[in-house]
C-alpha positions in Angstrom: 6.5 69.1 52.0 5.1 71.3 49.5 5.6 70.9 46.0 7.3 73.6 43.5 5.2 74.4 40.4 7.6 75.5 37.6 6.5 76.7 34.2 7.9 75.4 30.9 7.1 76.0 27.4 5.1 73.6 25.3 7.5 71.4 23.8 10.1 71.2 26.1 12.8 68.9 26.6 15.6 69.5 29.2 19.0 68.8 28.1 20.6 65.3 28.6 23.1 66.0 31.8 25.1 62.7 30.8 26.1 64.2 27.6 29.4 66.1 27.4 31.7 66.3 30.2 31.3 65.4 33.7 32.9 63.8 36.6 36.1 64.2 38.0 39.3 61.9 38.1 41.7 62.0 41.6 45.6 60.8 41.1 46.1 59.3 44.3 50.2 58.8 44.3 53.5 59.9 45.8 54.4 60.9 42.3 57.7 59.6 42.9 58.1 56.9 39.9 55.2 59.1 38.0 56.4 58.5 34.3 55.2 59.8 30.8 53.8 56.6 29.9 51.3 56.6 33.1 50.6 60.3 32.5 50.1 59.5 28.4 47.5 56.1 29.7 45.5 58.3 32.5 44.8 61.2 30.0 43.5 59.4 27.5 41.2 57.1 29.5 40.0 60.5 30.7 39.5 61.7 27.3 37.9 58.6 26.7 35.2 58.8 29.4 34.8 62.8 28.9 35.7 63.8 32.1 35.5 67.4 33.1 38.6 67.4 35.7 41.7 66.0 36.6 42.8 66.3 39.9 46.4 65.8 41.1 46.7 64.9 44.7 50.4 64.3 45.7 51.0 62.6 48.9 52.8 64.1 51.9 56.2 62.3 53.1 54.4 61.9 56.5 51.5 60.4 54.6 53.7 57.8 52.7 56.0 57.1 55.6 52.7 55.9 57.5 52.1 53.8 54.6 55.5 52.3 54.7 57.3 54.2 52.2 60.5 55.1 53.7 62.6 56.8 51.0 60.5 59.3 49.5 61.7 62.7 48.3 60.6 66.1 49.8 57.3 66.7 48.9 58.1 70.2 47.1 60.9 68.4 44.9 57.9 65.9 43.7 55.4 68.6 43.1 58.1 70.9 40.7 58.4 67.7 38.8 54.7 66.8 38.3 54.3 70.6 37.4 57.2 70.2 34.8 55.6 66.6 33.5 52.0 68.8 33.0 53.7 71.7 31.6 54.8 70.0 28.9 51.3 68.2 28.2 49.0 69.1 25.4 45.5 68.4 25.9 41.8 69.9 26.4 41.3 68.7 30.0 41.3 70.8 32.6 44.0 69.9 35.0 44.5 71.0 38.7 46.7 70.2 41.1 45.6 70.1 44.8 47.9 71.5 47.4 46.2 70.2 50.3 48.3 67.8 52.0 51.0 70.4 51.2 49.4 73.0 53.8 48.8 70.7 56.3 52.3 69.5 56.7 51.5 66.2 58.1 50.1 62.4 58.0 46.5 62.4 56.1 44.0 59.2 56.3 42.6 58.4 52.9 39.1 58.9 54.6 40.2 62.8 55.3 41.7 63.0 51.3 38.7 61.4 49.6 36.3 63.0 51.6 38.2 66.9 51.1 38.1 65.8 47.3 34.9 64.6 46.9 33.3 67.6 48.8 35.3 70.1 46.6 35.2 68.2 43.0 32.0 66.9 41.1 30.6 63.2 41.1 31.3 60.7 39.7 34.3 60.0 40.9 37.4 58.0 40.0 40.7 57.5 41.1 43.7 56.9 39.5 46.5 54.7 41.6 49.0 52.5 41.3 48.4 48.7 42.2 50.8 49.1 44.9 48.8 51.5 46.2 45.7 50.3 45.5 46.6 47.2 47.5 47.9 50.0 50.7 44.5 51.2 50.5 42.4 48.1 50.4 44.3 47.5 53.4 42.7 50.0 55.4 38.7 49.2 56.6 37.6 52.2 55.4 38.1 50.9 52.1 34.9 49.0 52.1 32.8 52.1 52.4 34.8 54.7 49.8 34.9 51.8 47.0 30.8 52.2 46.9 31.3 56.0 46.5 34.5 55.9 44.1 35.5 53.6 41.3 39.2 52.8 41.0 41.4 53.1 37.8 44.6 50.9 38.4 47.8 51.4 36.5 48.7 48.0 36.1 52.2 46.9 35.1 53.0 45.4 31.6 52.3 42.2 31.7 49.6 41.7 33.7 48.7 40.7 37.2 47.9 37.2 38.8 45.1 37.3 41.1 47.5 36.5 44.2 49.3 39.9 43.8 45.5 41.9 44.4 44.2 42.4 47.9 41.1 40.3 49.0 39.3 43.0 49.1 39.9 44.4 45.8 39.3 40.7 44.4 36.0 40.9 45.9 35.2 44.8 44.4 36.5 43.6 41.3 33.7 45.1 39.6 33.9 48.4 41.5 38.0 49.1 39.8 39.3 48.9 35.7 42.6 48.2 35.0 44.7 51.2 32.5 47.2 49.7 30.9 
């Protein structure tokens, strides 16, 4: 393979690509028991770690009943009150929310969500979940695979967790996952 000769002036030093922001951060949740105070913790650990985007990825009721949530609301009912919730926030990140399992109307494997986000959104990658889900998706044996590629933020309850309550597998990729509190 042939190499590319490129020209630079004497002197010069390329900018630092881990300065500023970068990175994006996936909220992986049914959105049903979303609160202010979640939404209040997962901005500011993003303002924290300067990341460039926050991706909103509600959950399909197909999706959730496969992962044995029964009761959930209609997914359009859950999306008007996430887009209410970030209406009413005031900060310098810039927010989307992704409509994807919205137009496909049906059942989505994490592998097919992680891999549409990570395609579309810039590394590194994090994702935001609650520990019940987190434990639903350390359940599935593709987990083994995306927790090299991702690293998890879980929103832990107040008052901390005993170790009984975590999946093996997240005990064991304990240092791939932080906890927000």
């Amino acid at each position: 393979m042939a190499r590319q000769v490129s020209k630079v002036p004497y002197g010069y030093v390329p900018d630092d690509e881990r300065k500023g922001k970068r990175g994006s951060v996936w909220v992986y949740d049914s959105f049903e028991r979303f609160d202010e105070r979640q939404l209040a913790a997962l901005v500011s650990m993003a303002e924290d770690k300067t990341m460039a985007k926050l991706v909103f990825y509600p959950l399909h009721e197909e999706t959730l009943r496969r992962m044995g949530e029964r009761e959930a609301a209609p997914y359009y009912q859950r999306m008007e009150d996430l887009e209410l919730k970030l209406e009413q926030l005031d900060s310098g990140l810039d927010i989307t929310v992704e409509r994807f399992e919205g137009k496909r109307k049906k059942y989505t494997p994490m592998d097919t969500a992680f891999r549409y986000l990570a395609d579309k959104y810039a590394a590194p990658h994090f994702v935001w979940v609650t520990l019940e889900m987190a434990n639903k998706l350390a359940a599935f044996d593709s987990f083994e695979a995306w927790i090299k590629k991702v690293r998890l933020w879980i929103d832990m309850p107040p008052g901390g967790v005993k170790p009984s309550e975590l999946h093996p597998r997240l005990q064991t990729a304990d240092s791939r996952w932080d906890a927000v509190e």
